[in-house]
MARVO-771235 format. One record per residue (C-alpha): residue number from 0; residue in three letters; x, y, z. Coordinates in steps of 0.2 Angstrom, whole numbers, padded with zeros to 4 digits. Layout:
   seq   type      c1      c2      c3
   NUM    Ala       X       Y       Z
...
//
This chain:
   seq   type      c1      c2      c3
     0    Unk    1370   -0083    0325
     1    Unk    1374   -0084    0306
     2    Unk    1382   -0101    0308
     3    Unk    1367   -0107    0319
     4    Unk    1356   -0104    0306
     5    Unk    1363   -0110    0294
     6    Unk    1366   -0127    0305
     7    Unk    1347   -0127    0308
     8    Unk    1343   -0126    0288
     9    Unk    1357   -0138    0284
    10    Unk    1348   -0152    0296
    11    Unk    1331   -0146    0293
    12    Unk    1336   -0148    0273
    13    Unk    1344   -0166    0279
    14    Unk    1328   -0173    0287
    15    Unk    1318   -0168    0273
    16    Unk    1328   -0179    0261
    17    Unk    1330   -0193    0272
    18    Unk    1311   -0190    0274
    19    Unk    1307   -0191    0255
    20    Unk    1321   -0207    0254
    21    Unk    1311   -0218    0268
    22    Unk    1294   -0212    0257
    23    Unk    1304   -0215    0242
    24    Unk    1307   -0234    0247
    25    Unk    1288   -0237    0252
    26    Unk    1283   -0231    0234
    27    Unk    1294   -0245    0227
    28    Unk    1289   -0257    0239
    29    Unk    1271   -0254    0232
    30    Unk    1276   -0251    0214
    31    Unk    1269   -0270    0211
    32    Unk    1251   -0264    0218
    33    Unk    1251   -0250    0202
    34    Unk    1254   -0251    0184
    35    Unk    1266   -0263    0176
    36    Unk    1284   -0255    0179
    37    Unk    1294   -0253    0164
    38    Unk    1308   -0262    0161
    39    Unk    1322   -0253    0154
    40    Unk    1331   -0268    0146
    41    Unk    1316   -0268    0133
    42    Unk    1319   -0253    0127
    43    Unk    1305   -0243    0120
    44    Unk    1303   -0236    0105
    45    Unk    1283   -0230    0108
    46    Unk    1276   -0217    0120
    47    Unk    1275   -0227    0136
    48    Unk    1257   -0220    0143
    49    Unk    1251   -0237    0147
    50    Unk    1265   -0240    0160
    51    Unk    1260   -0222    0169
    52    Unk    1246   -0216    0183
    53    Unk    1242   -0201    0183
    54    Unk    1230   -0190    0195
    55    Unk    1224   -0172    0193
    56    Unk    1225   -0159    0206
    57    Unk    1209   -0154    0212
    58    Unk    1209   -0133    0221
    59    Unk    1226   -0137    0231
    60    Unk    1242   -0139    0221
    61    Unk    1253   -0154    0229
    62    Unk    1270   -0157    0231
    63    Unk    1280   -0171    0231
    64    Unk    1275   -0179    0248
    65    Unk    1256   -0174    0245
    66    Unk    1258   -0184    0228
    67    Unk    1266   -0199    0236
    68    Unk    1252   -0201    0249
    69    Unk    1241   -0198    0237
    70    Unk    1249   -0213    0228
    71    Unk    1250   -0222    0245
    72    Unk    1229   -0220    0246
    73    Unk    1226   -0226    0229
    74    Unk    1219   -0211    0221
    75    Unk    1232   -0213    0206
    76    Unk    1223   -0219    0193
    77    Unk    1232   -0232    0178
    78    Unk    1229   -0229    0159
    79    Unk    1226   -0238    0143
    80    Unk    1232   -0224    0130
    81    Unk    1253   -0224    0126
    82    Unk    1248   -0205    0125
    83    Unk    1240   -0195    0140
    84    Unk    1224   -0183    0134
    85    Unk    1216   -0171    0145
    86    Unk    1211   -0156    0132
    87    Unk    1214   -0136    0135
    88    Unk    1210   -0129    0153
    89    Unk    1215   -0146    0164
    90    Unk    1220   -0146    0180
    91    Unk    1236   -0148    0186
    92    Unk    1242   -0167    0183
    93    Unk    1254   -0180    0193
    94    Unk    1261   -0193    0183
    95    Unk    1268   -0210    0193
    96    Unk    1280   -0220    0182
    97    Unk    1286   -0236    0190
    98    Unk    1303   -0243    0183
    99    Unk    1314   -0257    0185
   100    Unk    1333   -0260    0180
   101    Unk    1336   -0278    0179
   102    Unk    1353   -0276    0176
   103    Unk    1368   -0277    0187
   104    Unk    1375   -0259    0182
   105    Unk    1365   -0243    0183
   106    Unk    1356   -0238    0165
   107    Unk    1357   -0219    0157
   108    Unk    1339   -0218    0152
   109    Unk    1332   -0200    0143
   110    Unk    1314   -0198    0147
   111    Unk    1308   -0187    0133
   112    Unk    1289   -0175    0136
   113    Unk    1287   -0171    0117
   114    Unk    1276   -0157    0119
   115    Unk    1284   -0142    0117
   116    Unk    1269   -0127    0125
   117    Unk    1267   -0136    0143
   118    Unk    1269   -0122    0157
   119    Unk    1279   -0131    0172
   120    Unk    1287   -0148    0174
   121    Unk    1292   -0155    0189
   122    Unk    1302   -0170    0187
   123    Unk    1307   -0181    0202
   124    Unk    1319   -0197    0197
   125    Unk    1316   -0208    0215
   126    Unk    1329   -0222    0216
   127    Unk    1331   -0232    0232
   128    Unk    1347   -0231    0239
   129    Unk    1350   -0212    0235
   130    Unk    1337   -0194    0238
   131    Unk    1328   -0190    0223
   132    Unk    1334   -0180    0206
   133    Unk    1324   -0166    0204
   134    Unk    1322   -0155    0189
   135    Unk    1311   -0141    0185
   136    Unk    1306   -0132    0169
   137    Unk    1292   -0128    0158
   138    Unk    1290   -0113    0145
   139    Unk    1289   -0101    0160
   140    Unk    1308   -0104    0163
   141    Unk    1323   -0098    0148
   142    Unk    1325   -0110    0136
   143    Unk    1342   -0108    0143
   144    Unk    1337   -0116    0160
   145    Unk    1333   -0132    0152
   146    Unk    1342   -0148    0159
   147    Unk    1345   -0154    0139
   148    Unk    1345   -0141    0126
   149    Unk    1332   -0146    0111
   150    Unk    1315   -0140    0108
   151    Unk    1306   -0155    0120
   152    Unk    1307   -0156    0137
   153    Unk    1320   -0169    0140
   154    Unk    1328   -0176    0156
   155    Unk    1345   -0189    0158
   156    Unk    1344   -0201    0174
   157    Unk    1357   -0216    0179
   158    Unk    1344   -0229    0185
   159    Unk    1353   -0239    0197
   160    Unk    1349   -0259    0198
   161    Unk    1331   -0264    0204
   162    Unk    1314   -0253    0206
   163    Unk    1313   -0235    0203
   164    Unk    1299   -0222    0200
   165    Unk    1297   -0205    0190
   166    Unk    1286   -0191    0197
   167    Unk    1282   -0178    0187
   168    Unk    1269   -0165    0189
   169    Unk    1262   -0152    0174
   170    Unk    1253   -0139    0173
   171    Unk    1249   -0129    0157
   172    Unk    1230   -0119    0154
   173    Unk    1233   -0125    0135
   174    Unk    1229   -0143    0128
   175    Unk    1238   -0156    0138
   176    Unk    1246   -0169    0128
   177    Unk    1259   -0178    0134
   178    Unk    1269   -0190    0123
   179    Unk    1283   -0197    0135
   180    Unk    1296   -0206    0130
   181    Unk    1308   -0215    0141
   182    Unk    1325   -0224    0130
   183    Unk    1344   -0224    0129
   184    Unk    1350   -0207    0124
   185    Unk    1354   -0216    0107
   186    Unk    1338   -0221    0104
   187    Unk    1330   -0203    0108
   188    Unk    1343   -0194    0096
   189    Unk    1338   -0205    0081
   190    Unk    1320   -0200    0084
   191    Unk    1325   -0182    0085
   192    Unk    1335   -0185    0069
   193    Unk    1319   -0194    0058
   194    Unk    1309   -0179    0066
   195    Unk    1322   -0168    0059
   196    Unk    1321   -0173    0041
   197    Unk    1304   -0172    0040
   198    Unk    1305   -0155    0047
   199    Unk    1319   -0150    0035
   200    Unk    1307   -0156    0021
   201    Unk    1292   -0147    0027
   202    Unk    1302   -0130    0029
   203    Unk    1313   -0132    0015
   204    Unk    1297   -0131    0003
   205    Unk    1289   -0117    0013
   206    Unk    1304   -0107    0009
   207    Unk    1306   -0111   -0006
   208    Unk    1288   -0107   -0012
   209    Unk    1288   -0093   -0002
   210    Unk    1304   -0085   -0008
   211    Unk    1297   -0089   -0027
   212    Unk    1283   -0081   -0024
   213    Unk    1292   -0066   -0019
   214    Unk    1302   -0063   -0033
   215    Unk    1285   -0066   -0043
   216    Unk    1280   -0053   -0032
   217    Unk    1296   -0042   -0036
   218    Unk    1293   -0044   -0055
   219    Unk    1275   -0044   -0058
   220    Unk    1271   -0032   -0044
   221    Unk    1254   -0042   -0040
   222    Unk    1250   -0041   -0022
   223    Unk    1241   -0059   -0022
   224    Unk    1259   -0066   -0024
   225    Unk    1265   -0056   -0009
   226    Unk    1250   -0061    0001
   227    Unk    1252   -0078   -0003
   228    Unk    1270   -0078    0003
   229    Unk    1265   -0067    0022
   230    Unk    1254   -0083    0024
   231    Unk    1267   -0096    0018
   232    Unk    1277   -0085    0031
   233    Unk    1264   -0086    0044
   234    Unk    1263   -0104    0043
   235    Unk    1279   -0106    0046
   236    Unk    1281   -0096    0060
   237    Unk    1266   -0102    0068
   238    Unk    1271   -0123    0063
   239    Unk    1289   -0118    0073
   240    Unk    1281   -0112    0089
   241    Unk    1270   -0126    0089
   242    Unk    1284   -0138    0085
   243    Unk    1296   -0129    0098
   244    Unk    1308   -0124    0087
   245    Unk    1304   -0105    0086
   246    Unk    1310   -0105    0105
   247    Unk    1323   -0115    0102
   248    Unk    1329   -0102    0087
   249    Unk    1320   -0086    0087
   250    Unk    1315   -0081    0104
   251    Unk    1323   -0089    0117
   252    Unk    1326   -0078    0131
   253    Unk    1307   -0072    0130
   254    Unk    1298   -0084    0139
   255    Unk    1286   -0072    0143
   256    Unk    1280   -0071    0125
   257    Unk    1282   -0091    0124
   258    Unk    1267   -0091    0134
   259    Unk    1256   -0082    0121
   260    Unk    1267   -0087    0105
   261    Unk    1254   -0101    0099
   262    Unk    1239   -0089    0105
   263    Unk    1244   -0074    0095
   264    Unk    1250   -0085    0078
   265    Unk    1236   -0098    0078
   266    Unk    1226   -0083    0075
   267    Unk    1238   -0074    0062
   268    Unk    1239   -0087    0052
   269    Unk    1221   -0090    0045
   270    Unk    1221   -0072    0047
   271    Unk    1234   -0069    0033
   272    Unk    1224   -0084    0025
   273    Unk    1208   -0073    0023
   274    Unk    1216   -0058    0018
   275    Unk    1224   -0069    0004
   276    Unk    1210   -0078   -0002
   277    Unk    1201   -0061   -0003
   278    Unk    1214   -0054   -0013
   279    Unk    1217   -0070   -0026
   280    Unk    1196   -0074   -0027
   281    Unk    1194   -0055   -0029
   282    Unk    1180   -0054   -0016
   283    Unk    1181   -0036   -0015
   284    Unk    1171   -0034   -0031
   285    Unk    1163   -0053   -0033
   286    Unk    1156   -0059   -0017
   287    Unk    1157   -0039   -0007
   288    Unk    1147   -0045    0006
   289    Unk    1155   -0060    0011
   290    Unk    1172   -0051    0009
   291    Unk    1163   -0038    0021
   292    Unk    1163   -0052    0034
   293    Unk    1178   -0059    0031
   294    Unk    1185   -0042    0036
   295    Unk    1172   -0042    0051
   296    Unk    1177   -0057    0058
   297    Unk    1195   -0054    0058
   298    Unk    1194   -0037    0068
   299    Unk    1181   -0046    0080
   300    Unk    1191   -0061    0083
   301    Unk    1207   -0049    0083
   302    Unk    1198   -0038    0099
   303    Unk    1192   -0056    0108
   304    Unk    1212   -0061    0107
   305    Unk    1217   -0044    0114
   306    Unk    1205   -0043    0128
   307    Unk    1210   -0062    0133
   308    Unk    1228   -0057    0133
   309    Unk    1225   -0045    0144
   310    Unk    1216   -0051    0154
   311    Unk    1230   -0067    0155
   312    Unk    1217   -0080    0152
   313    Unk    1228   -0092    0144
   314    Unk    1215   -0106    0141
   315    Unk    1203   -0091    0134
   316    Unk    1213   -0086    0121
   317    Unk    1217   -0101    0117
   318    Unk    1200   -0105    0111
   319    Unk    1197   -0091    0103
   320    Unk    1211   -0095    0092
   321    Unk    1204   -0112    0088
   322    Unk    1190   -0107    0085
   323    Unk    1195   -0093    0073
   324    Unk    1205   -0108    0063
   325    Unk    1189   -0119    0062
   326    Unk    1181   -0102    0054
   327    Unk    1192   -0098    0045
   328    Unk    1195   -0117    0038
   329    Unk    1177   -0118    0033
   330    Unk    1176   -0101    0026
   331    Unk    1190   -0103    0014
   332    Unk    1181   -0121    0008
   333    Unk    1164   -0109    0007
   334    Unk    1174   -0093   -0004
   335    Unk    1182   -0106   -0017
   336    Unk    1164   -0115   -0016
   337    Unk    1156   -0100   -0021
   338    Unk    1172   -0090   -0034
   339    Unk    1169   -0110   -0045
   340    Unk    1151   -0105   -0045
   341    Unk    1154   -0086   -0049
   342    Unk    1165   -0093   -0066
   343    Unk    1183   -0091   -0056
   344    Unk    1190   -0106   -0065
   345    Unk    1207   -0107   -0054
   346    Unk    1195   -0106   -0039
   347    Unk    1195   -0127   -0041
   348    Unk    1213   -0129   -0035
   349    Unk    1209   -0116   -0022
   350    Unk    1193   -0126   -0015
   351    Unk    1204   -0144   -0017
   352    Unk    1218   -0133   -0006
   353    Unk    1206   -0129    0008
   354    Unk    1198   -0145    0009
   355    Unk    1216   -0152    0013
   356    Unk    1220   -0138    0025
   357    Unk    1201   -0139    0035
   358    Unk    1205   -0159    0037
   359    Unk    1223   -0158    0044
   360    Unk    1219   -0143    0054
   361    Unk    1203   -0151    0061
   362    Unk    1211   -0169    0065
   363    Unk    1228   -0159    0075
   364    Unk    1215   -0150    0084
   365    Unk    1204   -0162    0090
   366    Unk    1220   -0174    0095
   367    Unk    1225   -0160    0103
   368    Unk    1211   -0156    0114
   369    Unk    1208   -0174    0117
   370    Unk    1192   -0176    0107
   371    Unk    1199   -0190    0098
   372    Unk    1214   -0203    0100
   373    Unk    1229   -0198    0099
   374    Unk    1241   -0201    0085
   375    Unk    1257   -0198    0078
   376    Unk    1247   -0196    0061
   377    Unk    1234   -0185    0071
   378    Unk    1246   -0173    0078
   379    Unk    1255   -0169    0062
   380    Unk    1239   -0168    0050
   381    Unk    1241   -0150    0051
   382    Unk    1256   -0152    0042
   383    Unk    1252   -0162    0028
   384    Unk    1238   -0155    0027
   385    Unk    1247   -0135    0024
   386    Unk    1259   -0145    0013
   387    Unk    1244   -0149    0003
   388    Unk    1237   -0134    0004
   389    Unk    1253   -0123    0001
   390    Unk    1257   -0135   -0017
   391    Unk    1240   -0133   -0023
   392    Unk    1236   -0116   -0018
   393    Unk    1254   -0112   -0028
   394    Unk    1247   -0123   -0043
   395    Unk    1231   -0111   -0043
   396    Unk    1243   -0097   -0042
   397    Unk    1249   -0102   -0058
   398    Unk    1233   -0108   -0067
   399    Unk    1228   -0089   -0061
   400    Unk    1243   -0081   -0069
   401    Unk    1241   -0091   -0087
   402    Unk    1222   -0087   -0088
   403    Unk    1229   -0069   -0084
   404    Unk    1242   -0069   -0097
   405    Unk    1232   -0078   -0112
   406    Unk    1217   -0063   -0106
   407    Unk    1233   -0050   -0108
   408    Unk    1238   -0059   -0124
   409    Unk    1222   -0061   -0130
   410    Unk    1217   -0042   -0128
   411    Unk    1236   -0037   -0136
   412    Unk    1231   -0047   -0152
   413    Unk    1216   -0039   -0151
   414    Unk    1223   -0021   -0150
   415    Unk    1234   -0025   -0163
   416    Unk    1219   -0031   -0177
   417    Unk    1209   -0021   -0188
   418    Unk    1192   -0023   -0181
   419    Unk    1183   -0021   -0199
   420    Unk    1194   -0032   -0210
   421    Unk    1202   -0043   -0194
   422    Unk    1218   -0040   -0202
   423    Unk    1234   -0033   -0191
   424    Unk    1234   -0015   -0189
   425    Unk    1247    0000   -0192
   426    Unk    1254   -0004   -0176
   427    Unk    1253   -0021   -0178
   428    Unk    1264   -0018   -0194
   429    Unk    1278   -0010   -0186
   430    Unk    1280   -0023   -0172
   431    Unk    1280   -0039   -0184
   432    Unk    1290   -0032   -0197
   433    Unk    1304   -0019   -0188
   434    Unk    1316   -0036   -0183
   435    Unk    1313   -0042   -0203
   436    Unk    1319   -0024   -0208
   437    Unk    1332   -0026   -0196
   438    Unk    1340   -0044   -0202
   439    Unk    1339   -0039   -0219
   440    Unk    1351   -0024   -0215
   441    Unk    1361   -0036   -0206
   442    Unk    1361   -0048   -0220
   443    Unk    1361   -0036   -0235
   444    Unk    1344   -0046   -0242
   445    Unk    1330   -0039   -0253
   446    Unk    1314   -0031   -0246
   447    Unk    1299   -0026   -0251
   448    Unk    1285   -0015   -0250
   449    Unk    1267   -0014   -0260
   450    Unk    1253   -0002   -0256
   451    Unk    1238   -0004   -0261
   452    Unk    1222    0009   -0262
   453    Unk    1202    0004   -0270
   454    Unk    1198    0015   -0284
   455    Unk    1185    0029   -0281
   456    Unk    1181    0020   -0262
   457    Unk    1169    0037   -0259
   458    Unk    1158    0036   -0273
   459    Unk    1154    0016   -0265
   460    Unk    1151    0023   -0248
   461    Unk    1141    0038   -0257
   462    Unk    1129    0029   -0268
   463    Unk    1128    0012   -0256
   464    Unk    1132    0019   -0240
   465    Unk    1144    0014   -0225
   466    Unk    1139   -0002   -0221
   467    Unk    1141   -0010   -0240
   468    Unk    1159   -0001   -0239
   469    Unk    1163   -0010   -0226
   470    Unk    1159   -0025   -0233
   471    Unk    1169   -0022   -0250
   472    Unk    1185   -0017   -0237
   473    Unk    1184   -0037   -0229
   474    Unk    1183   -0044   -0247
   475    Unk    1199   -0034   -0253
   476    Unk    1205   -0040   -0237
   477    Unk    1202   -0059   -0239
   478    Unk    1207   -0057   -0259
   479    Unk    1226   -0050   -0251
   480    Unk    1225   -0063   -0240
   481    Unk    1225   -0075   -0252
   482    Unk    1237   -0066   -0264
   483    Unk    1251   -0066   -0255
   484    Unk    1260   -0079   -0245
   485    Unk    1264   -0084   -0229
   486    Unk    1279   -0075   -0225
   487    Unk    1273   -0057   -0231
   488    Unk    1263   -0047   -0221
   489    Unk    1251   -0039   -0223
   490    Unk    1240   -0024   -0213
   491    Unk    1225   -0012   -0216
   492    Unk    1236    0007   -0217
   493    Unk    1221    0016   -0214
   494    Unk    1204    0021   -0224
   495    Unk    1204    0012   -0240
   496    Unk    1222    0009   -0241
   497    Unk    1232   -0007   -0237
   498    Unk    1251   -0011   -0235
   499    Unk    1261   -0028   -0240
   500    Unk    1279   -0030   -0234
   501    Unk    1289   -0045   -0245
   502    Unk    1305   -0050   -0235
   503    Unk    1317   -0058   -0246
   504    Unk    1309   -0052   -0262
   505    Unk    1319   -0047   -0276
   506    Unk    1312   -0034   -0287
   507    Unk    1306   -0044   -0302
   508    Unk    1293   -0057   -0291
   509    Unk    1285   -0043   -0283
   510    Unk    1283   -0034   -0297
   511    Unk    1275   -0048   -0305
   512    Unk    1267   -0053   -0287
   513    Unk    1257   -0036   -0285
   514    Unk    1251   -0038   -0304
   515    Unk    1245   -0054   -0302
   516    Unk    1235   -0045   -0286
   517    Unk    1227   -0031   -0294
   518    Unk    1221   -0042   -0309
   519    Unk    1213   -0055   -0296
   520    Unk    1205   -0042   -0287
   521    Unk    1199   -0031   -0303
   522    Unk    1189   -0048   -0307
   523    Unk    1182   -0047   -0290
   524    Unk    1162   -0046   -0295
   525    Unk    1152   -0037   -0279
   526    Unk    1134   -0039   -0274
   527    Unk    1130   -0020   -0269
   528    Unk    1116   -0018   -0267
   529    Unk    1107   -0029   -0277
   530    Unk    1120   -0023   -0289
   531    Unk    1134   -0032   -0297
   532    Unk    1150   -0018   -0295
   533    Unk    1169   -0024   -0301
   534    Unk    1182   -0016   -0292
   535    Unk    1200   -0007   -0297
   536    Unk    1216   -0004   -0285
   537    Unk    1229    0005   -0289
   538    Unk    1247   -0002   -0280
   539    Unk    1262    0007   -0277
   540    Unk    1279   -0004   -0276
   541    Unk    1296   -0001   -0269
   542    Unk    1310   -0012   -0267
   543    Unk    1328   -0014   -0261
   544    Unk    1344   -0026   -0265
   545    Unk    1353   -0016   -0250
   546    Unk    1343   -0011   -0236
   547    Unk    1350    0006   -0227
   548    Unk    1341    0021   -0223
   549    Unk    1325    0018   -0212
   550    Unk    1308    0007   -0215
   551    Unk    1298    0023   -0217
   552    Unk    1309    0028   -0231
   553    Unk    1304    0014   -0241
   554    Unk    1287    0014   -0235
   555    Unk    1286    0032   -0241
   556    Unk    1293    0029   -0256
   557    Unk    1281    0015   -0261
   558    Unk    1267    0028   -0255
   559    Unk    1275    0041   -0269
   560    Unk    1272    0027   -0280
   561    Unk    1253    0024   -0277
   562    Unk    1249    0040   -0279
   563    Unk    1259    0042   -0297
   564    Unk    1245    0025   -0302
   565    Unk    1232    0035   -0297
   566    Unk    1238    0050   -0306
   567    Unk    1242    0039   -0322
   568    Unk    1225    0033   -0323
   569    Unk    1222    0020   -0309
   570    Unk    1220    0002   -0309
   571    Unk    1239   -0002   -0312
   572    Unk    1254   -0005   -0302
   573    Unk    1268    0006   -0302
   574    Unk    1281    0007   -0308
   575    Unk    1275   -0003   -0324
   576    Unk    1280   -0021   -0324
   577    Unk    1292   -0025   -0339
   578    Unk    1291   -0038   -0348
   579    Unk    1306   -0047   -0357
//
């Protein structure tokens, strides 16, 4: 009984071929009635749309036979595109290609789909003379049951001399696009090889950026950095799907989350772009009610995602997907809009960046849907147009962090002024002159110190109160200023004092530099008031040949030394400069 059957199957399988092959023969009788066959000695370097029928299913799948009757009737209809177009949600679609080997010997041809999201292929190679080759694959099978390994959908046939036909039938709920190449296996690896470089410059400059901003990240600890790099990430996650290559790499033995990759990314991606742009524009406290429905928008569009997945609408989610990018593109040209007008001056490469991204993403889409023509320039817009967007976004990046570090340098010089005099402070003291003190230890060179104090400063602010004080602390500023030179510095110590270190000062020129300062400043004439008052200073001067000990020392002893001046009657320097 088991033999029987199995004789039964046997024939019935043998009658449906031979079937197919007498159908097969009619095809290419009436292949002249159709679009012009291609002719595979003129080998084709261009999508060969033009050379293709096509018709769409209407509420009954077809097979084969129902396709080639179908074709028989005339319902096939020719095309004037190299590229087929038919936008998200289409029906399941029949393609015709008529062929014709002129040659004596059979031709190895690969016939390439470079669309790497199409559901289901059904490929059927009809040559007369011999049953059909059929092939079936699509992003429902493992990327391991692929009749050629490589992120397209690519088949090999030995056309055999004369007329030929290829059937293929797809079906896919996202956009169909069907670039099909038919050419020598040659001629199909040195496209894949050009498609490679330019994939390996495109991904070589994401990670690049991306791996420099995490190591600005690493060392600054700002989070815009990181952010920038998840959505340098998510770009390049989302660009491989779309491309084929993440289920060629990353996940090929889940073809159950193949079908959803592009959903779920295409909205990650502008998503991680919004959460950066909120971070980096600072919309949090600048524009709160727009970053308020930034945030919205992302949770609402997240919950329309969800519910679309599970609910399997393929086609549903897809639109809410590109429609979240179209939001997102022309909110991110709206928030740098908007930051330029607030005073955010790196906002300008920000706003340049997302005019470049909203026109590549906007061309790719419409190419893909089938809104406009396709091109090759059209499908890969989103490209350029992140590449664009990546460099300039990283060139506002670091126009962002120089306006931040002359702010941090900015406010350091202030910390480290006097407010009143606009000379440096104590602090300010220490840190410019500890690596003088230190190379004059190391090189055994002279150092010195002066301290300098106004004479009876209370009784000024007594009788002509704070304000005038002030005033009279500036002017004995100024008057240092102009005392000393370049290379000392010079620093308000605190009240009415003031400090002078002299690197590479031996002990006779400051002696006779302090001198020279207390005499300018004692001719210093003051309006107080409406009152002419002449100031005094007392200084106090110490000095080393061989620096050892500590700067404080030295300090402390020219401190000893101002206080013996103002104890020996004030307005002098000691100790006493001595004349030859």
């Amino acid at each position: 009984m088991y033999f029987l059957c199995i004789g039964v199957f046997h024939s019935a399988r043998i009658m449906h071929m031979k079937s197919l092959f007498a159908i097969s023969l009619l095809i290419l009788w009436q292949a002249s009635a159709g679009a012009v066959a291609l002719d595979l000695a003129e080998q084709k370097t261009i999508p060969i749309g033009i050379h293709t029928e096509f018709l769409q299913e209407t509420d009954t799948a077809l097979g084969l036979k129902e396709a080639m009757a179908a074709y028989r009737e005339g319902r096939f209809q020719g095309s004037d595109n190299d590229i087929l177009t038919f936008g998200v949600g289409s029906r399941p679609l029949w393609l015709r290609i008529p062929i014709h080997n002129p040659l004596h010997i059979p031709l190895r041809q690969r016939l390439a789909i470079e669309t790497s999201w199409l559901d289901y292929i059904d490929v059927y190679f009809i040559d007369s003379g011999r049953p059909p080759e059929v092939f079936h694959t699509g992003d429902r099978y493992g990327f391991a049951e692929r009749p050629l390994t490589g992120r397209f959908f690519a088949f090999d046939h030995h056309f055999l001399p004369g007329d030929a036909a290829i059937f293929i039938r797809v079906e896919t709920p996202d956009p169909m696009v069907l670039p099909i190449y038919l050419s020598s296996v040659e001629a199909y690896s040195v496209r894949e090889q050009d498609g490679g470089y330019l994939y390996g410059f495109l991904y070589g400059l994401i990670v690049a950026l991306l791996g420099y901003n995490l190591m600005l990240f690493l060392s600054l600890r700002a989070w815009r950095y990181f952010y920038f790099a998840i959505y340098l990430g998510m770009f390049l996650v989302m660009n491989m799907s779309y491309t084929g290559h993440a289920y060629m790499w990353l996940w090929p033995t889940l073809p159950a989350w193949q079908l959803w990759a592009n959903h779920v990314l295409i909205l990650l991606f502008p998503m991680t772009g919004l959460i950066f742009a909120t971070i980096f524009l600072n919309t949090k406290s600048s524009l709160p009610l727009l970053h308020k429905a930034v945030i919205t928008a992302c949770i609402v569009f997240s919950v329309l995602e969800s519910l679309a997945i599970l609910a399997q609408a393929q086609a549903v989610a897809l639109i809410v997907s590109f429609s979240f990018i179209f939001a997102f593109s022309l909110t991110m040209v709206y928030m740098g809009g908007v930051s330029i007008l607030n005073g955010n001056k790196s906002a300008k490469y920000f706003l340049i960046a997302s005019v470049a991204h909203v026109t590549g993403s906007s061309i790719t889409a419409m190419t893909t849907w089938g809104l406009i023509p396709y091109s090759i320039i059209g499908y890969h817009a989103i490209e350029i147009g992140m590449m664009l967007d990546a460099v300039l976004l990283a060139m506002a990046l670091a126009d962002q962090f120089r306006h931040v570090q002359e702010q941090r340098l900015r406010a350091e010089h202030l910390t480290m002024l006097d407010p009143l005099t606009g000379i440096n402070n104590r602090r300010a003291f220490y840190e410019l002159v500890s690596p003088l003190w230190n190379r004059a230890i190391d090189e055994q060179q002279d150092i010195s110190v002066i301290m300098l104090d106004i004479d009876k400063f209370k009784s000024i602010n007594d009788k002509y109160g704070h304000r005038q004080g002030d005033e009279v602390l500036s002017q004995v500023a100024q008057m240092l200023k102009e005392c000393m030179r370049t290379s000392d510095i010079i620093a308000r110590w605190g009240g009415e004092e003031f400090i002078v270190l002299l690197p590479m000062t031996p002990k006779p020129a400051v002696m006779v530099i302090a001198e020279r300062c207390r005499q300018r400043l004692s001719s210093l004439s003051l309006d107080l008031a409406g009152e002419k008052h002449n100031l005094t200073v007392s200084l106090g001067v110490a000095h080393t040949d061989q620096p050892r000990g500590s700067l404080d020392e030295l300090v402390e002893r020219a401190d000893v030394h101002l206080y013996e001046a103002k104890r020996k009657g004030r307005n002098r320097v000691y100790p006493a400069l001595e004349l030859a």
